[in-house]
C-alpha angles and dihedrals in degrees: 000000000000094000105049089051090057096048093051088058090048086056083050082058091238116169097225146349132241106230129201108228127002097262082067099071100077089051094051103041087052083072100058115075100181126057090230129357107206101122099030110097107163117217116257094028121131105233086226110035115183104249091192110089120193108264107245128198092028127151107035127133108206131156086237096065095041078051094053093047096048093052092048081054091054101043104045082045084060082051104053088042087055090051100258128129122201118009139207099229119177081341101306115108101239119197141153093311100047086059102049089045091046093046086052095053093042094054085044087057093045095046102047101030085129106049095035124064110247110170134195120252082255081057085252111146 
């Protein structure tokens, strides 16, 4: 989630965040407590800390994420109709991308249900 990204940047003792999309920013600024960091190393911090943490629950086909895709789909779709770009939706900036990839997985889903496990949120297949 944003804001534990962010947060996660504040601990690295950045100065700042890049941020998607503008109703971002309030997110994100919430998660620096000092206006600039330059001289606050915090004892017991790594100087180069790895900011890429291992993905975790990754590789599971399950009815609850194709759900979620296709009503970001939807929803960023309503968006565009109603003139707007990118969109904050349940708090990840979606644009033009998100849609395309979404719309991928969902027809791979779709095209090979009988030769791939998909399970149910109860692990039913």
């Amino acid at each position: 989630m944003l804001a534990e990204d962010k947060q996660n940047e504040s601990s690295c003792l950045m100065d700042g965040a890049w941020t998607g999309h503008p109703d971002q920013n309030e997110i994100a600024v919430k998660q620096f407590p000092y206006p600039n960091q330059l001289d606050a190393r915090k004892s017991g911090t790594r100087p180069h800390p790895d900011l890429r943490p291992a993905p975790v629950g990754i590789g599971k086909l399950s009815a609850e994420g194709t759900r979620a895709a296709v009503r970001t789909v939807i929803r960023y779709r309503n968006g565009v109709l109603s003139g707007k770009g990118a969109s904050l939706l349940d708090g990840y900036m979606e644009d033009l991308a998100t849609d395309r990839i979404y719309r991928l997985m969902i027809a791979q889903r779709m095209r090979h249900r009988e030769t791939v496990l998909f399970t149910d949120d109860g692990g039913q297949r």
